[in-house]
C-alpha positions as CSV (number, residue, x, y, z in Angstrom):
1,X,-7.2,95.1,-31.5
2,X,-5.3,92.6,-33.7
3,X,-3.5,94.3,-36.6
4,X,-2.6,92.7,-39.3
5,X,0.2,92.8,-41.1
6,X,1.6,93.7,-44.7
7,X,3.5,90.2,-44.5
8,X,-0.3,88.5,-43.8
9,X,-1.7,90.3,-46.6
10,X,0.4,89.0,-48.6
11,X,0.4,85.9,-47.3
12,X,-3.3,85.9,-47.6
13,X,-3.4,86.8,-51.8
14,X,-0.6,84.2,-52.0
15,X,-3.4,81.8,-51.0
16,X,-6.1,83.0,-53.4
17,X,-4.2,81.9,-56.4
18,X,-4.0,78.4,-56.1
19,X,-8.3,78.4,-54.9
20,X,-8.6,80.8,-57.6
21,X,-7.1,78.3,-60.1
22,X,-9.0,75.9,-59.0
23,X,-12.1,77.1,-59.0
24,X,-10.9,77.8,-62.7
25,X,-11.2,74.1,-63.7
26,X,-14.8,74.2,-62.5
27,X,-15.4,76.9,-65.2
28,X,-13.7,75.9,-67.3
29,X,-15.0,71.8,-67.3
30,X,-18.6,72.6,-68.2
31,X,-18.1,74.4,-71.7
32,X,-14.8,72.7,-72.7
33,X,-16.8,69.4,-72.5
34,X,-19.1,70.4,-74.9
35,X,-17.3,72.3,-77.2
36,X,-15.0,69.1,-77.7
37,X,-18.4,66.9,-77.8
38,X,-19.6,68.8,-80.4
39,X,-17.0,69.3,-82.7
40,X,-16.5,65.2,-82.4
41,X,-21.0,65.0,-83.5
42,X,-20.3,66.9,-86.2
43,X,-17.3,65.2,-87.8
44,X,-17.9,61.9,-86.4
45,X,-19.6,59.4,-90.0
46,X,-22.8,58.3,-88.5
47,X,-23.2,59.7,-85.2
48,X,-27.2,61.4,-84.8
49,X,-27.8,63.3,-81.6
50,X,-31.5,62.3,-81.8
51,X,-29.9,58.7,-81.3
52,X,-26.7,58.2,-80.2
53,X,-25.6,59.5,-76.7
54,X,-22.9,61.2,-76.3
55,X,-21.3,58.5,-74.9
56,X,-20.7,56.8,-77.5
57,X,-18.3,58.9,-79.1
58,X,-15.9,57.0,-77.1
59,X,-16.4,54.1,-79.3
60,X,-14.5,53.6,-82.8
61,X,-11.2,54.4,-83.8
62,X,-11.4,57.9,-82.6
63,X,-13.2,56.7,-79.3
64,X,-10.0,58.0,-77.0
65,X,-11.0,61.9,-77.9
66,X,-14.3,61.5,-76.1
67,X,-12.6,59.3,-73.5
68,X,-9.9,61.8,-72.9
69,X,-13.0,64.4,-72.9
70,X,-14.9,62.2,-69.8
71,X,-11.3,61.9,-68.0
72,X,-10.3,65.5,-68.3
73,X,-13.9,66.8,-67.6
74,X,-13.4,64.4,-64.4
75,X,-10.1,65.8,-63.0
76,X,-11.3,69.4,-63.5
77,X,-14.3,69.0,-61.3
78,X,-12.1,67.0,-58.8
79,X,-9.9,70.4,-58.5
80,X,-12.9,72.2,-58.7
81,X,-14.1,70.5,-55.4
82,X,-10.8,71.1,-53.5
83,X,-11.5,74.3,-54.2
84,X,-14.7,75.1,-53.6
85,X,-13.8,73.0,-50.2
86,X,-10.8,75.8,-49.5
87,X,-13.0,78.8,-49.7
88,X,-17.0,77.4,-48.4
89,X,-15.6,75.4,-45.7
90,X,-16.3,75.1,-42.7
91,X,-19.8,77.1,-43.8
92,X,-23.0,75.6,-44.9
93,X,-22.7,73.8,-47.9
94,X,-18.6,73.7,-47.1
95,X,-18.8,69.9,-46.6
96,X,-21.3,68.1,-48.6
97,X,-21.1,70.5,-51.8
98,X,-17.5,70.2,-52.2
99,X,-18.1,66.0,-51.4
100,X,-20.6,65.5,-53.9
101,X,-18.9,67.8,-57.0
102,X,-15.8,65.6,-56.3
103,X,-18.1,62.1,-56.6
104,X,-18.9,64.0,-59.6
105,X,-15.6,64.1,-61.2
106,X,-14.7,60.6,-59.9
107,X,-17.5,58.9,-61.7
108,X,-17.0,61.0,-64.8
109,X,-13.4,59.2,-64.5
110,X,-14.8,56.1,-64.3
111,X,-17.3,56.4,-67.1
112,X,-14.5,57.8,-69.6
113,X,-12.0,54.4,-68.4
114,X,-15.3,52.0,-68.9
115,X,-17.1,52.4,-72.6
116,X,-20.8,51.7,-73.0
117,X,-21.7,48.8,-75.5
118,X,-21.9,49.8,-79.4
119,X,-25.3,49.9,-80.8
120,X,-28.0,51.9,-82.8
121,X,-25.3,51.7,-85.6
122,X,-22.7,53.5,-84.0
123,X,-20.1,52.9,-84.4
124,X,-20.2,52.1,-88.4
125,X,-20.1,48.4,-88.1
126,X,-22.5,48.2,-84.6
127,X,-25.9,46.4,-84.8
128,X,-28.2,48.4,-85.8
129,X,-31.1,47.7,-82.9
130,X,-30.0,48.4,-79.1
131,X,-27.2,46.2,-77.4
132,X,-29.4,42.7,-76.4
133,X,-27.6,42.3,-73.5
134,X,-25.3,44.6,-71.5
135,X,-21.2,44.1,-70.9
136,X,-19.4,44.5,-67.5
137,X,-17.6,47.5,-68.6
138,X,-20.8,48.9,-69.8
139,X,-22.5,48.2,-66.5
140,X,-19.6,50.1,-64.4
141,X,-19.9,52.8,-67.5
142,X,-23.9,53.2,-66.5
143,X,-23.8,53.1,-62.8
144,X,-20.5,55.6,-63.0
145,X,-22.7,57.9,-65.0
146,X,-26.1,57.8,-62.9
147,X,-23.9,57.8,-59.3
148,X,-22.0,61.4,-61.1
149,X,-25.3,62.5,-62.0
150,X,-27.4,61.7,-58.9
151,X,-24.2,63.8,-56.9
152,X,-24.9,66.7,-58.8
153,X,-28.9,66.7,-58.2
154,X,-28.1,66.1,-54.5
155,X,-24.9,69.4,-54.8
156,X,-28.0,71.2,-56.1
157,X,-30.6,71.3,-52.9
158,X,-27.1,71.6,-51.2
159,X,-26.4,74.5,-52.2
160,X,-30.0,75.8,-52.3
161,X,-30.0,75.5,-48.4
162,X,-27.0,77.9,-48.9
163,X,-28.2,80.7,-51.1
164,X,-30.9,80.4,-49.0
165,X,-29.8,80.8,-45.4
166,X,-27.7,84.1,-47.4
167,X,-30.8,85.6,-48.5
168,X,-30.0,84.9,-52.0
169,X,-33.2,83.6,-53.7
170,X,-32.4,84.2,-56.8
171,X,-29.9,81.9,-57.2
172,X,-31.5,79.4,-54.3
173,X,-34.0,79.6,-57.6
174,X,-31.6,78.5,-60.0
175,X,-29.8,75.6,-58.1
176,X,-33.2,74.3,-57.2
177,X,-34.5,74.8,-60.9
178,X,-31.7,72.9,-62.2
179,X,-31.9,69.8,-59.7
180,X,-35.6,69.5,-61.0
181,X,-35.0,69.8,-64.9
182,X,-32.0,68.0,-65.1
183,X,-33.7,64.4,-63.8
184,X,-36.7,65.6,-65.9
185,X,-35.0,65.9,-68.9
186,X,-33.5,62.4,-68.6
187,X,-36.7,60.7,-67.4
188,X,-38.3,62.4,-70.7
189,X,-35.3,60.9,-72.6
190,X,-35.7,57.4,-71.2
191,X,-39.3,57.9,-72.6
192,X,-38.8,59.1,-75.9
193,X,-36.0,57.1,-77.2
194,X,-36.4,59.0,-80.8
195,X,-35.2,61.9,-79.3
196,X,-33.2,60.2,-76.0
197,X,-29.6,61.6,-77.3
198,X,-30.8,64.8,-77.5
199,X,-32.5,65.1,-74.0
200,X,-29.5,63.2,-72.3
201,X,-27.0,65.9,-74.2
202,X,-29.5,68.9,-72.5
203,X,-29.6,67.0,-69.1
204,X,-25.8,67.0,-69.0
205,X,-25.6,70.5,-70.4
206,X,-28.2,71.9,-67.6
207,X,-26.0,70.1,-64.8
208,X,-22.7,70.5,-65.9
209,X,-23.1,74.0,-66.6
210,X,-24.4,74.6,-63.1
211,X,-21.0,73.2,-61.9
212,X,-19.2,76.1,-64.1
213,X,-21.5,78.2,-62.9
214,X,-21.0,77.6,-59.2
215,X,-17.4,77.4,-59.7
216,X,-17.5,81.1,-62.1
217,X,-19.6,82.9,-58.6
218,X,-17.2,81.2,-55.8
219,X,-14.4,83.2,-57.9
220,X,-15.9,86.2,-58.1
């Protein structure tokens, strides 16, 4: 029998730390997002949830918080996925989850360095109907947002095959619950433009928090 020794054990919880750490940023991206979205809706003149997406708080003079907010968000889940790689790899799940969460991050990266068009009177000073036509850098700001979003529904039933091979329904439950509401909620926004910012803000909180949460039960 193969003993192993106290200089591999130690060895060993040297390597948690950094996949610990990691998996840190995924916990951490979810709420920090938020909290710094929120704070920016309520002290931003003229921004409305019902209305406004969140992002376009990355218009205006004080547009680089929320850009900063998109970038950061992006490089956490991008640790997050190295992470996640370290400890599910070469399992189920080991390959495409950790793939997909880091196509996540990417084109939250991409959507914070290109800015959606102004409109609905947001910024002060924007027409007040929608944009009549659509910019370059508001294109590559859309398709970075719906390719990060479509990853994460995909991560989803990729990690329901997991939980599921495990025995673990409950959460099999959970990822697949959230790859179903998620799309809902922005296929009901898409439909109810009165109330669009609100059900793109619940999307996004729904997914991202799934991330946090995924990250928060690899640690543990």
């Amino acid at each position: 029998m193969q003993q192993v020794t106290s200089h591999e054990r130690a060895s060993d919880k040297q390597a948690e730390k950094p996949t610990r750490a990691l998996l840190a940023c995924g916990v951490a991206s979810g709420p920090l997002f938020y909290i710094v979205a929120a704070a920016q809706m309520a002290t931003r003149p003229g921004f409305d949830l019902r209305h406004h997406a969140i992002s376009l708080l990355s218009l205006g003079d004080l547009g680089w918080v929320q850009t900063s907010n998109f970038i950061l968000t992006g490089v956490l889940a991008l640790l997050c996925a190295v992470g996640m790689r370290w400890v599910l790899h070469p399992g189920r799940a080991g390959t495409w989850g950790p793939l997909l969460i880091g196509i996540y991050g990417v084109g939250l990266i991409v959507g914070g360095i290109f800015h959606p068009d102004p409109g609905l009177g947001f910024p002060p000073g924007a027409p007040a109907g929608m944009p009549t036509g659509m910019s370059w850098h508001a294109a590559l700001h859309s398709i970075a947002f719906y390719t990060a979003f479509l990853s994460l529904i995909v991560a989803c039933f990729v990690f329901v095959r997991r939980f599921t091979s495990q025995g673990r329904r409950g959460w099999g439950i959970y990822c697949a619950a959230t790859g179903v509401v998620a799309p809902l909620l922005i296929i009901l926004g898409t439909s109810i433009p009165i109330w669009a910012g609100v059900l793109f803000a619940l999307a996004g909180a729904v997914a991202f928090g799934w991330v946090s949460v995924m990250a928060a039960k690899l640690v543990s």
